[in-house]
N, C-alpha and C positions, 0 to 999 in steps of 0.2 A: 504493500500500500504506500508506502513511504516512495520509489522509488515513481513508480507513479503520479503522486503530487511532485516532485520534483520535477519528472521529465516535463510534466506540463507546467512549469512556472519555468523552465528553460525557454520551453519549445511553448508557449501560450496561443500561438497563431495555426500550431499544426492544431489538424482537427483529430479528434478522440482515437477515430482506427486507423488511421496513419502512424499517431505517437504509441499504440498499443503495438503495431507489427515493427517499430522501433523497439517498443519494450522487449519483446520476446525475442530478436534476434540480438541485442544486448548482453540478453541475460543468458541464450545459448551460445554467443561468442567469447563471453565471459567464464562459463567455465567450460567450455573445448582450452580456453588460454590454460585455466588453471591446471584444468587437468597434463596441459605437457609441458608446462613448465619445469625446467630443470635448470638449473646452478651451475651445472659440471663445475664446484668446488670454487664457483664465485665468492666472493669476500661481502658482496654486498648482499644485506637482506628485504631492500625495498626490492617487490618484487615491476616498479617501474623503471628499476635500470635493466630489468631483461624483457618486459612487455614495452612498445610501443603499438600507439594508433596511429596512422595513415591514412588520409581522406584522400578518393580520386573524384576529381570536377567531373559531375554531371553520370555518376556512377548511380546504381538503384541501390535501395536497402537489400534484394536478394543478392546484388553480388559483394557483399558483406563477407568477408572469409579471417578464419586464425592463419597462418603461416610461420611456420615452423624457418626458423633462421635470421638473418639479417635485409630486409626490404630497402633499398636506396633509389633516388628515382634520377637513374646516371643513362647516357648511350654511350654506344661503343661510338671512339674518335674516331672510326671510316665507315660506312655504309658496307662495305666489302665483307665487313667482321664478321663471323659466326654469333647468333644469337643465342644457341640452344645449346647449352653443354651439360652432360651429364654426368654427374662426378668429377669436377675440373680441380684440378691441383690451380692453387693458388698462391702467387706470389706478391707481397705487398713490401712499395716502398713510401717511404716518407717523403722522400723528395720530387720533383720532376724528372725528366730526361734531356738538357737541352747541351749544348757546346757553349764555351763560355769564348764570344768571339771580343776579347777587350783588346785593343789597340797599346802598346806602351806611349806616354807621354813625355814627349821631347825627342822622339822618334818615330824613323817612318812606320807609316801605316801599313801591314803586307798587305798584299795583291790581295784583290777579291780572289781569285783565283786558287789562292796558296790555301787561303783562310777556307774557299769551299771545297776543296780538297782535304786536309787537317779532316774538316766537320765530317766531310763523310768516311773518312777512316777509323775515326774515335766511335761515330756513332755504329758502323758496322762491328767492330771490337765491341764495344756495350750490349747491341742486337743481339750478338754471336754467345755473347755470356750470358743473357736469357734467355735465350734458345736452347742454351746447353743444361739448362737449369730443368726446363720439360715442364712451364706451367702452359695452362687451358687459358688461364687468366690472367693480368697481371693488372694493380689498382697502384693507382700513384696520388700521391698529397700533392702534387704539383702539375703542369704543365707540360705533352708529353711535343717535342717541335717536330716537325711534320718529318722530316725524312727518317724519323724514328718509328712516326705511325707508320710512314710508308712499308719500310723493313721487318715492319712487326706484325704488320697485315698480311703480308708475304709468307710469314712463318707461322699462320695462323695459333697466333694470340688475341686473344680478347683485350681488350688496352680501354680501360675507365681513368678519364684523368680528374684531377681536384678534385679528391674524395677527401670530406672533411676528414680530421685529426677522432675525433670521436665513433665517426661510422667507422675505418680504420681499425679502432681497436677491438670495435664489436666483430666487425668480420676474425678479424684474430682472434677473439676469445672463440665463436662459433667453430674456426674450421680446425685452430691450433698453429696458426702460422704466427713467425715470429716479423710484426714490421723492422724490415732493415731500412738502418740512416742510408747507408751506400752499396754498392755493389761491389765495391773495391774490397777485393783478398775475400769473396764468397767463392769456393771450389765447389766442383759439380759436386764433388761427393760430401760435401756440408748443405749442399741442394736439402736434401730429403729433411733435414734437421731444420729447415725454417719454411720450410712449403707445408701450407694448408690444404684440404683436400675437405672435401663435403660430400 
């Protein structure tokens, strides 16, 4: 009864069987949550650092769902990318993926040339060491520059860029991966020890 005079002093302008079939999908989305909820040995006990809510614009109340994992509402940086993966190892980094093209001061500038040449050797060296690593996925805190998406679409990886610092961690607590600062001195066979998998 309580829950009821509430929903109707929220909701005052829905009418009575609209805010009832809100009541009842509520209350059976509420415990589908409870019921699978699990910790895997989380430190926190509010049970809303492991439940979130997500509204989609101009969704009905039957497509209301629990979902088991991490939800972010990210696309892949190329159209090309694979959308469906099942069971995708997962690699998460903190940072972007870009070349850092700074000029020295009080000296010449190099060549465009020289400079997009460097970018694209560094940046296949980098590719080449995610590639060797074998994720489905890879999620970055930063900005991934295009001839990275390019070579990374090629080696069919999944590539989500600026993914906040908190979804991040969620995804790592969920699959068990460890966010790396760098990729600098990761060997394939330390791979397995901070790839996530779901």
């Amino acid at each position: 009864i309580q829950t009821t005079q509430l929903l109707a002093t929220v909701c005052p302008a829905v009418e009575s069987k609209k805010r009832n079939h809100w009541l009842n999908t509520i209350v059976k989305l509420s415990k589908r949550a409870v019921d699978t909820l699990s910790t895997k040995g989380g430190s926190k006990l509010d049970p809303l650092h492991y439940i979130h809510v997500k509204t989609i614009p101009g969704a009905e109340v039957s497509d209301s769902a629990v979902i088991s994992g991490v939800v972010m509402r990210k696309m892949p940086i190329k159209k090309s990318m694979i959308r469906t993966i099942h069971s995708p190892r997962i690699l998460l980094l903190q940072t972007g993926i870009s070349f850092q093209r700074s000029g020295v001061v009080g000296q010449k500038i190099a060549s465009i040339d020289s400079l997009l040449e460097s970018e694209e050797k560094y940046m296949e060296i980098l590719c080449n060491r995610i590639e060797s690593m074998s994720p489905d996925v890879l999620l970055t805190g930063g900005s991934v520059c295009n001839m990275a998406q390019t070579m990374l679409a090629k080696k069919n990886i999944l590539v989500l860029q600026n993914v906040k610092a908190r979804v991040m961690e969620r995804v790592s607590w969920e699959c068990g991966a460890t966010v790396l600062v760098s990729l600098e001195g990761i060997s394939t066979k330390a791979a397995d020890e901070v790839m996530g998998e779901r």
